[in-house]
ZAMARGU-4260 file (C-alpha; in steps of 0.2 Angstrom, whole numbers, plus 5000, padded with zeros to 4 digits):
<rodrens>
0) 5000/5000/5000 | 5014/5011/5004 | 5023/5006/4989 | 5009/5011/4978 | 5007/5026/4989
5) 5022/5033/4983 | 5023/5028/4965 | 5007/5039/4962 | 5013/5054/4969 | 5031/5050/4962
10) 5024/5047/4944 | 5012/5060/4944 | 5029/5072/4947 | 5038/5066/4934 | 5026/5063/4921
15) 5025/5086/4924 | 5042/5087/4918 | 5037/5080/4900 | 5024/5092/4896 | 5037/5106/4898
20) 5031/5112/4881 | 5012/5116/4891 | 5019/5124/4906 | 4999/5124/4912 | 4998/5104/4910
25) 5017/5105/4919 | 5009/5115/4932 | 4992/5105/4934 | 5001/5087/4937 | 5017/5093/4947
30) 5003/5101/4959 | 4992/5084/4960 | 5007/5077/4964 | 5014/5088/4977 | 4995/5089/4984
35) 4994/5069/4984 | 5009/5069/4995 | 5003/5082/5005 | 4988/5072/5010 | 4996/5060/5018
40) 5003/5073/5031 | 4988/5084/5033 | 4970/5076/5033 | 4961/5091/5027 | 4972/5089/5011
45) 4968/5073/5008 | 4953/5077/4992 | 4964/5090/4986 | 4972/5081/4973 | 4956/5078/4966
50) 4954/5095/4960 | 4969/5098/4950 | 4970/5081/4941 | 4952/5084/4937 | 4956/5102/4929
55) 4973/5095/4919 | 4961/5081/4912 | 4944/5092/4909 | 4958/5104/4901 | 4968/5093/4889
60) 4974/5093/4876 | 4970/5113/4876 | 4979/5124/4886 | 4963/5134/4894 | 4946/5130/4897
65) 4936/5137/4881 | 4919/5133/4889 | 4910/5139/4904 | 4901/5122/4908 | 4918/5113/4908
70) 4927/5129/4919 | 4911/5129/4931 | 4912/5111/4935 | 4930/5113/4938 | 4927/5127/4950
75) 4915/5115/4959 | 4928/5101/4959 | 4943/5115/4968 | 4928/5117/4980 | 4923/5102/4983
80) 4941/5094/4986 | 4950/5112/4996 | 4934/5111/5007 | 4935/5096/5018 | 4920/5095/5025
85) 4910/5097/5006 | 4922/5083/5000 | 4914/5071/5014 | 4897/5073/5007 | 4893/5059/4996
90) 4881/5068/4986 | 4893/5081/4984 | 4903/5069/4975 | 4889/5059/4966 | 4884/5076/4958
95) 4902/5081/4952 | 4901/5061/4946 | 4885/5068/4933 | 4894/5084/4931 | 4909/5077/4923
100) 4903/5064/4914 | 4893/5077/4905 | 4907/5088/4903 | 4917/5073/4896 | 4903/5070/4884
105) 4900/5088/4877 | 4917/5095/4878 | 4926/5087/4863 | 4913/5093/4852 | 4923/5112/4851
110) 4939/5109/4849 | 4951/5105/4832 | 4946/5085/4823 | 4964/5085/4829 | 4961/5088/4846
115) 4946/5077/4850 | 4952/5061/4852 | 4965/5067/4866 | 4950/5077/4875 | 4939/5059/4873
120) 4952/5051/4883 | 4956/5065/4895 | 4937/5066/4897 | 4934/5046/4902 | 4949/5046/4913
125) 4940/5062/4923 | 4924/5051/4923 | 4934/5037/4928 | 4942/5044/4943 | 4925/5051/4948
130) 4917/5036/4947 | 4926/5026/4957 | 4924/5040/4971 | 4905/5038/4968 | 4907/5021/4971
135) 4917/5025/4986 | 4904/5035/4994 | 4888/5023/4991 | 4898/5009/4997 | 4899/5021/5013
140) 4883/5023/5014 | 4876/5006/5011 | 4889/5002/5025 | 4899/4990/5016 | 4918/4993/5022
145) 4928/4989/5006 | 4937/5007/5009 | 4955/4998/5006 | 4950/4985/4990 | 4943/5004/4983
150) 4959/5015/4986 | 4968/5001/4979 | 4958/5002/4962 | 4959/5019/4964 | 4976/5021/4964
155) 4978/5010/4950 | 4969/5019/4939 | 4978/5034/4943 | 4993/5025/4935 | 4985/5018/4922
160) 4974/5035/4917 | 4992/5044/4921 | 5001/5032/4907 | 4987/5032/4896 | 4989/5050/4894
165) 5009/5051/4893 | 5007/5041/4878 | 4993/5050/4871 | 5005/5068/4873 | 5019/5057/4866
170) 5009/5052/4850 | 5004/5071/4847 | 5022/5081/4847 | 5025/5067/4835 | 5012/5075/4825
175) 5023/5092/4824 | 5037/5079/4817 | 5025/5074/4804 | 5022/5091/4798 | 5038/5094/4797
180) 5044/5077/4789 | 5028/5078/4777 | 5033/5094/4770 | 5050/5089/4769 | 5042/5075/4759
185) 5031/5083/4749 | 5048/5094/4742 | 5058/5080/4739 | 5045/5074/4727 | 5034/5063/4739
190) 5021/5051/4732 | 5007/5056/4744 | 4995/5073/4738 | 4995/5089/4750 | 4975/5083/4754
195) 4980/5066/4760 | 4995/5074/4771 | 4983/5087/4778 | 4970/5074/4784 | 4981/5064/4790
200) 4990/5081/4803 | 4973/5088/4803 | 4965/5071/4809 | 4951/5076/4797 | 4948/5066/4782
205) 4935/5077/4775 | 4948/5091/4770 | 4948/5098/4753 | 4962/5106/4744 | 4960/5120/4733
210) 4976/5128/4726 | 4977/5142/4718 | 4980/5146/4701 | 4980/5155/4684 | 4962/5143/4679
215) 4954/5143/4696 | 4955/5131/4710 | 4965/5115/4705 | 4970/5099/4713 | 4988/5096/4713
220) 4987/5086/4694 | 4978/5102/4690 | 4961/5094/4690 | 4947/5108/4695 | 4942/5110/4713
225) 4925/5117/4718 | 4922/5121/4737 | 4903/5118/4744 | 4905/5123/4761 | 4891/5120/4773
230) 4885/5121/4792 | 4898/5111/4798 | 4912/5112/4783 | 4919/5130/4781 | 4935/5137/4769
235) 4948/5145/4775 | 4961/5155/4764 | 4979/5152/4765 | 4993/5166/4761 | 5012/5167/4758
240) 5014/5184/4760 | 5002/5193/4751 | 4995/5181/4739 | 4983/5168/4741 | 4991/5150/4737
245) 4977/5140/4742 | 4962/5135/4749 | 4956/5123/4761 | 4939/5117/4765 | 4937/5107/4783
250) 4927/5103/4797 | 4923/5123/4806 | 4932/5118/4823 | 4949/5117/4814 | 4965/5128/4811
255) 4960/5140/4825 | 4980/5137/4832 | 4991/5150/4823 | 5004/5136/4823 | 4995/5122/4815
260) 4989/5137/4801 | 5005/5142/4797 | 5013/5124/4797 | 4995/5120/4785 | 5001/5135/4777
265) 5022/5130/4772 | 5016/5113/4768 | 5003/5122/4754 | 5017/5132/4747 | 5027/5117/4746
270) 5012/5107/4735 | 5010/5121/4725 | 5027/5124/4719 | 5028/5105/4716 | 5012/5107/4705
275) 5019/5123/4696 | 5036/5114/4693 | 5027/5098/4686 | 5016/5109/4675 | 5029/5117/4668
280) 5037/5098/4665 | 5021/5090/4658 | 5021/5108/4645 | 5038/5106/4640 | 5036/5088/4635
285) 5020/5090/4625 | 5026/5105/4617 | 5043/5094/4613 | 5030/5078/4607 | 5020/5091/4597
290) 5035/5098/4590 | 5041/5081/4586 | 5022/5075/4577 | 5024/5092/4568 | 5040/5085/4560
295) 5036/5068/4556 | 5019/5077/4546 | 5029/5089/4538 | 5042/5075/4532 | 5029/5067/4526
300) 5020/5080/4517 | 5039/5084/4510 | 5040/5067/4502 | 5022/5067/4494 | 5027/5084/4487
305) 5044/5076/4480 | 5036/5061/4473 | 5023/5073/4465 | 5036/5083/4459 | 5047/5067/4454
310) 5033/5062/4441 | 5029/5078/4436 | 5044/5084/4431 | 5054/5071/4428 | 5045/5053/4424
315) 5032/5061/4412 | 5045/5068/4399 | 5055/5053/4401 | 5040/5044/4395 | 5039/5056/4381
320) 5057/5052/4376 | 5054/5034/4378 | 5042/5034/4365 | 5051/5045/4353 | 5065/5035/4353
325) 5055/5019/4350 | 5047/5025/4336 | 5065/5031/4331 | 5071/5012/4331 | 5088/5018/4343
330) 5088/5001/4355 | 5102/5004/4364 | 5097/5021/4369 | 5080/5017/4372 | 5089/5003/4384
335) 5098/5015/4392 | 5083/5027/4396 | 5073/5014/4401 | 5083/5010/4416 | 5087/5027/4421
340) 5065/5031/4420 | 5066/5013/4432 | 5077/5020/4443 | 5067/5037/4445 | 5053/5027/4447
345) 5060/5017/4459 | 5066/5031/4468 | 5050/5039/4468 | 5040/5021/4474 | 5052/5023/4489
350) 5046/5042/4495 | 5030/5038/4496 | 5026/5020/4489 | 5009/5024/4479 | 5003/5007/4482
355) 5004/5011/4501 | 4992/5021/4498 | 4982/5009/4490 | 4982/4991/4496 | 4989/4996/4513
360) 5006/4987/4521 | 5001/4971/4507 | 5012/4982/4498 | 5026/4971/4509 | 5020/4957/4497
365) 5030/4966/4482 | 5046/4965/4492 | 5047/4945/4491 | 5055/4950/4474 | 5072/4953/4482
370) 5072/4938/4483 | 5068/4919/4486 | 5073/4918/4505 | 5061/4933/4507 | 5046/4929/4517
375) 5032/4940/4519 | 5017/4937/4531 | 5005/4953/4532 | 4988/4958/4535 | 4975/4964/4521
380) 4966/4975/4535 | 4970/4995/4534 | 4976/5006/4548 | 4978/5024/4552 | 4990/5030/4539
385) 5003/5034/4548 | 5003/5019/4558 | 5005/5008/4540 | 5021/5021/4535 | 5027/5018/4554
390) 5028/4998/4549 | 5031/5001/4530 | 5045/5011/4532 | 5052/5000/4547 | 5051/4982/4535
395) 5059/4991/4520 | 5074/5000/4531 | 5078/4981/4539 | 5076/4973/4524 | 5087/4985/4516
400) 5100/4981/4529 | 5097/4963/4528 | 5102/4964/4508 | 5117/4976/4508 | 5127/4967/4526
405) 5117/4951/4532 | 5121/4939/4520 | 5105/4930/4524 | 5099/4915/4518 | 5081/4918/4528
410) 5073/4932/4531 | 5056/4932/4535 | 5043/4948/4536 | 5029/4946/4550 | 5018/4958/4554
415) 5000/4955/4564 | 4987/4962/4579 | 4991/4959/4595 | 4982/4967/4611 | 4978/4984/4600
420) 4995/4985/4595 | 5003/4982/4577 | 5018/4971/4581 | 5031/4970/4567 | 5042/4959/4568
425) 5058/4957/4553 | 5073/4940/4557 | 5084/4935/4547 | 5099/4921/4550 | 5115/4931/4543
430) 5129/4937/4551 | 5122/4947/4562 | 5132/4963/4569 | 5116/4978/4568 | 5117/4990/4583
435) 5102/5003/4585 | 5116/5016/4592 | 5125/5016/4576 | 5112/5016/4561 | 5104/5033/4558
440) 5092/5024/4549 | 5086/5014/4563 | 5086/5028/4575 | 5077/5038/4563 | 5062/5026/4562
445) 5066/5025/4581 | 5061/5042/4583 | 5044/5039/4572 | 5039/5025/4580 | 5041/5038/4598
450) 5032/5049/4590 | 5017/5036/4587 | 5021/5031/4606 | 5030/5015/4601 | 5045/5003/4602
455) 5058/4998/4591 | 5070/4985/4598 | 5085/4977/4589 | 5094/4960/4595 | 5108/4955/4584
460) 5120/4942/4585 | 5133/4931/4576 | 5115/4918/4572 | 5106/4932/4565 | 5095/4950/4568
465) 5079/4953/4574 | 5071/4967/4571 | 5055/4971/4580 | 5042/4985/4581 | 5026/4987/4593
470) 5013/5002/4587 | 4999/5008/4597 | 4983/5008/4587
</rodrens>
């Protein structure tokens, strides 16, 4: 009995020196210690304890009494437990029983969503300690002596009340770490969104973030925000400086500490330069992928104009020639023109294939004329022309290289849908030795088949190439 005696006072002291950050909670439990001691040396002390545990606990986690139920009752508990003869009444203490109970009950309801859990527990320890009391004073009364089973109890939940709420305190200056260590995160890039790290600190999950910018209130992926505040929901404005940065809509009882608004406030200013910076990011690259499809178009347009200008110009007067010189009987000349219109025509085919245009990538059929180890397998379905010149051009570039270094024996052509992808796919069995890094051709379809959001992958070795292309469709 002793033992416990002196653990209570003892603990109740030293648990004041962790709340030196709340010189009022300090104050509160060093004086319920000090008083609990002091009750063993002077009778009429002996209730006072009663009323300052009962003030730290109807006053945690805040730092004043924000209600006049709650400081009324608390007035009535420093009487009841200073004047000795009122703490002897059992009714005295049954009605201080009621009165913090329903203090405990209604209390939370004012403060911060953050608050409120740590006031719930403060509140039910008060009505704890009270109740055992109660029970205390009817067992007096019914004249059952269990006076020393009850201060045993009593003393043990004390302790355990005295514990419970060290661990609560601990738990909540964490919760200044995590602002501080969320904001860090969110400027190094974190993965969790300024409304998730606010309703985590807050302890309010029905916060919404506005932040604000050039197009209204936007999300941090820049997605509109509308706020509907209501009876219990409210918007409060955050600044850096002078400017607005953002806004927040939350239940109405939080952000009244200046603290928690300004550490609301840094990690707001953090988010929205993350989102202006990624912005910024997401511009660039779809101004460089514009850039890059504006290209590839007027590339294409360029080798239309070319092959256009390739027949007009040059093709048609050769045919012209050709038939001058036939009706002229000059064979050898006629030969010799024949070849050269062939070779314009053939340069002209490979601009812009005509039959491209027409039959789609069956065109690839035509290519089995390089030869006999030339195997083509294509699709008669069409596609989105710039898909087919995506493939078409990819099979003629490999094939090309297949004829001028491989020194093939196979070479087979495949293309066919797979999972709303064109997969293209060219192998041969030579000697193998393509490289991607060194072949401006390769890179160039490369960079077509980017700008189509596709792949092109080479694997070459000393058993042959493979040359395979994936197209979105």
């Amino acid at each position: 009995m002793i033992a416990l005696d002196l653990a209570v006072g003892v603990a109740f002291l030293l648990a004041a020196s962790t709340f030196r950050r709340t010189p009022v909670h300090a104050v509160l439990l060093a004086a319920t210690g000090l008083l609990w001691f002091a009750g063993d040396l002077v009778s009429v002390l002996v209730f006072a304890h009663r009323a300052t545990l009962t003030h730290f606990l109807l006053l945690y986690p805040d730092t004043r009494l924000r209600s006049w139920p709650r400081r009324w009752v608390v007035a009535a508990t420093y009487a009841a437990s200073f004047v000795y003869p009122i703490g002897q009444l059992s009714v005295a203490t049954a009605a201080l029983f009621v009165a913090v109970l329903v203090a405990a009950v209604t209390g939370p309801s004012r403060l911060q969503s953050a608050n409120r859990r740590s006031a719930r527990l403060a509140g039910a320890c008060a009505a704890l300690v009270w109740g055992l009391l109660t029970v205390a004073a009817v067992a007096r009364l019914a004249g059952v002596h269990i006076d020393g089973l009850l201060l045993v109890a009593y003393e043990i939940a004390l302790l355990a009340i005295l514990a419970a709420i060290l661990i609560d305190n601990r738990y909540r200056r964490s919760r200044t770490t995590i602002v501080t260590n969320l904001a860090v995160d969110l400027g190094e890039g974190g993965v969790r969104s300024l409304r998730d790290v606010l309703a985590d600190v807050l302890g309010d999950p029905s916060v919404v973030v506005g932040l604000v910018s050039s197009d209204g209130l936007t999300d941090e992926a820049g997605q509109r925000v509308v706020l509907r505040p209501t009876s219990t929901q409210v918007v409060t404005d955050l600044f850096e400086g002078d400017q607005g940065i953002a806004m927040l809509q939350h239940d109405a009882a939080l952000l009244r500490d200046k603290r928690l608004l300004d550490s609301v406030t840094a990690l707001a200013a953090v988010a929205l330069a993350n989102a202006r910076l990624q912005h910024e990011v997401q511009a660039r690259i779809a101004e460089v992928e514009a850039s890059r499809r504006r290209l590839l178009a007027v590339a294409d347009e360029e080798r239309d104009r070319l092959e256009a200008e390739l027949r007009a110009s040059v093709l048609t007067p050769l045919a012209r020639v050709e038939g001058s010189l036939s009706q002229l009987g000059s064979a050898n000349l006629y030969a010799q023109l024949e070849s050269a219109h062939e070779t314009v025509r053939a340069f002209a085919r490979g601009v812009y294939p005509r039959r491209l245009e027409q039959v789609g990538l069956a065109a690839l059929r035509e290519m089995s004329r390089l030869g006999d180890h030339v195997e083509v397998n294509v699709p008669d379905e069409r596609f989105a022309p710039k898909v087919e010149a995506a493939a078409y051009f990819l099979c003629v570039e490999a094939l090309t290289n297949v004829a001028k270094y491989a020194r093939a024996t196979a070479t087979q052509v495949s293309i066919e849908v797979a999972d709303r992808t064109l997969a293209v796919e060219i192998a041969d069995n030579g000697i193998g030795g393509a490289d991607l890094a060194k072949g401006t051709g390769l890179l160039g379809l490369q960079d077509r088949l980017d700008v189509l959001g596709g792949v092109l992958t080479v694997e070459s070795s000393r058993q042959g190439t493979r040359v395979s292309g994936v197209i979105p469709l």
